[in-house]
N, CA, C and O atoms as a GROMACS GRO file, in nm:
protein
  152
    1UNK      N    1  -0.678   0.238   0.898
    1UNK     CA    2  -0.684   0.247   0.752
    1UNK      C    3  -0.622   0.125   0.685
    1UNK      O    4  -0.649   0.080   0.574
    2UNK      N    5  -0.524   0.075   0.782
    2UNK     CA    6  -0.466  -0.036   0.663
    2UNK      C    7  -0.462  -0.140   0.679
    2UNK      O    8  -0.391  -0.213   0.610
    3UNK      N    9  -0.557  -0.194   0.803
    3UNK     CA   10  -0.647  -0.318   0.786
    3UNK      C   11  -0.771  -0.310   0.682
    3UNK      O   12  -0.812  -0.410   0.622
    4UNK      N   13  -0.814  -0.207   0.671
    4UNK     CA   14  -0.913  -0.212   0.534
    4UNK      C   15  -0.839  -0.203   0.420
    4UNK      O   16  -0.889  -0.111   0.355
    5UNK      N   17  -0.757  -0.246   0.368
    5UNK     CA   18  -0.686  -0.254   0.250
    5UNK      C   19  -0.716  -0.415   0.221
    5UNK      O   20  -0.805  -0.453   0.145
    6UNK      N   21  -0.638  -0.491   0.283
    6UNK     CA   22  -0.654  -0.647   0.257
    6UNK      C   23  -0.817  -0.672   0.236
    6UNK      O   24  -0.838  -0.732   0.130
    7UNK      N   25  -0.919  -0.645   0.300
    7UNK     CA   26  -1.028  -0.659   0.248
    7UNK      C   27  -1.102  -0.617   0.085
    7UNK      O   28  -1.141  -0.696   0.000
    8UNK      N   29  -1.102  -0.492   0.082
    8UNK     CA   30  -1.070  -0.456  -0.053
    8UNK      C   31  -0.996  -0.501  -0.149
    8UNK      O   32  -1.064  -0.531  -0.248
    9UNK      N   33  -0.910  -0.515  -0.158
    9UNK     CA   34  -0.800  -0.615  -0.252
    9UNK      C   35  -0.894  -0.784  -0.253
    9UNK      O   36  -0.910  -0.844  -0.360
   10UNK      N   37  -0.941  -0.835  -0.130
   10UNK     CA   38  -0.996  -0.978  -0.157
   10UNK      C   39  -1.092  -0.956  -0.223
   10UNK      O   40  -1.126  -1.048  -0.298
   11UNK      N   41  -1.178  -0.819  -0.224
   11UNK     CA   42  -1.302  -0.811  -0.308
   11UNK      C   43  -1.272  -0.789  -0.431
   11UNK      O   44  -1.359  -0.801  -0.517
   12UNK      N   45  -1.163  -0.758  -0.459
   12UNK     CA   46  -1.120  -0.676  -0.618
   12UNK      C   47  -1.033  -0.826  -0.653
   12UNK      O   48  -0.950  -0.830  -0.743
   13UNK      N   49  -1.066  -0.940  -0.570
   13UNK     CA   50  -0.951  -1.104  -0.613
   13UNK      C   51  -0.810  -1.068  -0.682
   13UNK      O   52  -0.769  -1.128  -0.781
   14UNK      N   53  -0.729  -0.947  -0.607
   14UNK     CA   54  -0.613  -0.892  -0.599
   14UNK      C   55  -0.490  -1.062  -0.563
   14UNK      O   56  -0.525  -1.152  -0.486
   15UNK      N   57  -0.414  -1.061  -0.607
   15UNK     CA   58  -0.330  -1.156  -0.521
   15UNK      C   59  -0.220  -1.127  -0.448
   15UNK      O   60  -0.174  -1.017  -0.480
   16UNK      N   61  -0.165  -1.176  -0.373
   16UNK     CA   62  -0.069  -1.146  -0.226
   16UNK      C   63   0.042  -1.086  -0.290
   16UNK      O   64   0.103  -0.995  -0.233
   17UNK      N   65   0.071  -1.122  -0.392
   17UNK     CA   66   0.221  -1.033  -0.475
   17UNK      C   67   0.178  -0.880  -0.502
   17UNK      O   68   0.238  -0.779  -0.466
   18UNK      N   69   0.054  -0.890  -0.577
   18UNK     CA   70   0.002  -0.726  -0.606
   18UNK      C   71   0.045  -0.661  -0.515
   18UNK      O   72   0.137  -0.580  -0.500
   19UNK      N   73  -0.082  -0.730  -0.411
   19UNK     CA   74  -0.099  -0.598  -0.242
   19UNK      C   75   0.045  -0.563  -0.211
   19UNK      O   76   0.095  -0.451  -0.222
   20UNK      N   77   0.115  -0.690  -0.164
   20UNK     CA   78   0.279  -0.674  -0.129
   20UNK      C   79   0.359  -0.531  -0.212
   20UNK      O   80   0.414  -0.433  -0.161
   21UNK      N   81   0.335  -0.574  -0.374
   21UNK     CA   82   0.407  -0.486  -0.451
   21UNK      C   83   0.339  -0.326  -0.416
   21UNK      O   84   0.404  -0.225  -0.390
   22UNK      N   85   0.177  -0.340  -0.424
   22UNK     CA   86   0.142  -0.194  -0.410
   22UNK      C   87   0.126  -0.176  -0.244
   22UNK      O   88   0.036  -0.111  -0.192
   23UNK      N   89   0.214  -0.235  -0.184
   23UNK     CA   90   0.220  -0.181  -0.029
   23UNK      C   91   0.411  -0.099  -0.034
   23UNK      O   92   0.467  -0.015   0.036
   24UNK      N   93   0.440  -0.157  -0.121
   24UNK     CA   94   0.566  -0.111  -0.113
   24UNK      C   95   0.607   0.019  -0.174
   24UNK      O   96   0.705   0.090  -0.150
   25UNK      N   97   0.476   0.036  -0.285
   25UNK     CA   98   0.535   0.114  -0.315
   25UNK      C   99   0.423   0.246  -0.292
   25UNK      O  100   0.418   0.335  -0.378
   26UNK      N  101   0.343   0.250  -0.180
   26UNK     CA  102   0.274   0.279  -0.076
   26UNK      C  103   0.359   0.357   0.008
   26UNK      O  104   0.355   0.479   0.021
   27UNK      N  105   0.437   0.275   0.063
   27UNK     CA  106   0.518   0.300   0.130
   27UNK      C  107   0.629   0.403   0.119
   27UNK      O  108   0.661   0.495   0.194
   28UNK      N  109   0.679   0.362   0.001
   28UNK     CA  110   0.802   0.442  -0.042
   28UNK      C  111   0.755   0.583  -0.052
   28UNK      O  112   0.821   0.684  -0.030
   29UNK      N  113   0.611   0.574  -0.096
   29UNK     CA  114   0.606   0.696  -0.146
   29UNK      C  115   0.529   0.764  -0.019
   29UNK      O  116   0.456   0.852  -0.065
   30UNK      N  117   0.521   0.759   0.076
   30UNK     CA  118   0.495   0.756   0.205
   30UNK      C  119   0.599   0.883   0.247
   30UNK      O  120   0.592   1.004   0.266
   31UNK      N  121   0.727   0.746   0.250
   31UNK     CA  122   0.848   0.820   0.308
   31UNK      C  123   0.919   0.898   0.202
   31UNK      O  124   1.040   0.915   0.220
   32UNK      N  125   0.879   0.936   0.120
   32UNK     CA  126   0.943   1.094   0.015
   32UNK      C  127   0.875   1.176   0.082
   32UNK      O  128   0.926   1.270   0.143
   33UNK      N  129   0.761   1.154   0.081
   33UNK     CA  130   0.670   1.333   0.119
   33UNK      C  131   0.710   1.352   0.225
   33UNK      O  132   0.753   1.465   0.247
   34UNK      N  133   0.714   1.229   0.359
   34UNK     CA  134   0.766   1.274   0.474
   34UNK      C  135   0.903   1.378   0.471
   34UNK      O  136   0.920   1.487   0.524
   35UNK      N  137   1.017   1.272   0.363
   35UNK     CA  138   1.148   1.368   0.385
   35UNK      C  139   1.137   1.510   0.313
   35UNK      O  140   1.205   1.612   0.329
   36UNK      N  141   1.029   1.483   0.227
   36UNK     CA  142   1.006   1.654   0.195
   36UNK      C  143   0.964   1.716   0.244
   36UNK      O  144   0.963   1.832   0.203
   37UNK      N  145   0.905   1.685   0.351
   37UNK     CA  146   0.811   1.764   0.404
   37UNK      C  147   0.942   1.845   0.576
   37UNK      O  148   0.927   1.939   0.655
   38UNK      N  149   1.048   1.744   0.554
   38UNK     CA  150   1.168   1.819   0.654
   38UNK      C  151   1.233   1.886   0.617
   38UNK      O  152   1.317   1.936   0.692
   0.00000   0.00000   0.00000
């Protein structure tokens, strides 16, 4: 799944700060549901 991200983003001419920023906060929100989910 998240090698098809960077492709998408080059088609949408996203730049490397966006993806970065919306990977992070991807992420974060990743690891809430996980700790809610314990």
């Amino acid at each position: 799944m998240f090698e098809k991200i960077p492709l998408i983003f080059q088609k949408c001419n996203v730049t490397m700060s966006d993806y970065i920023h919306f990977s992070t906060h991807l992420l974060h929100f990743y690891e809430l549901r996980v700790k809610n989910k314990k």
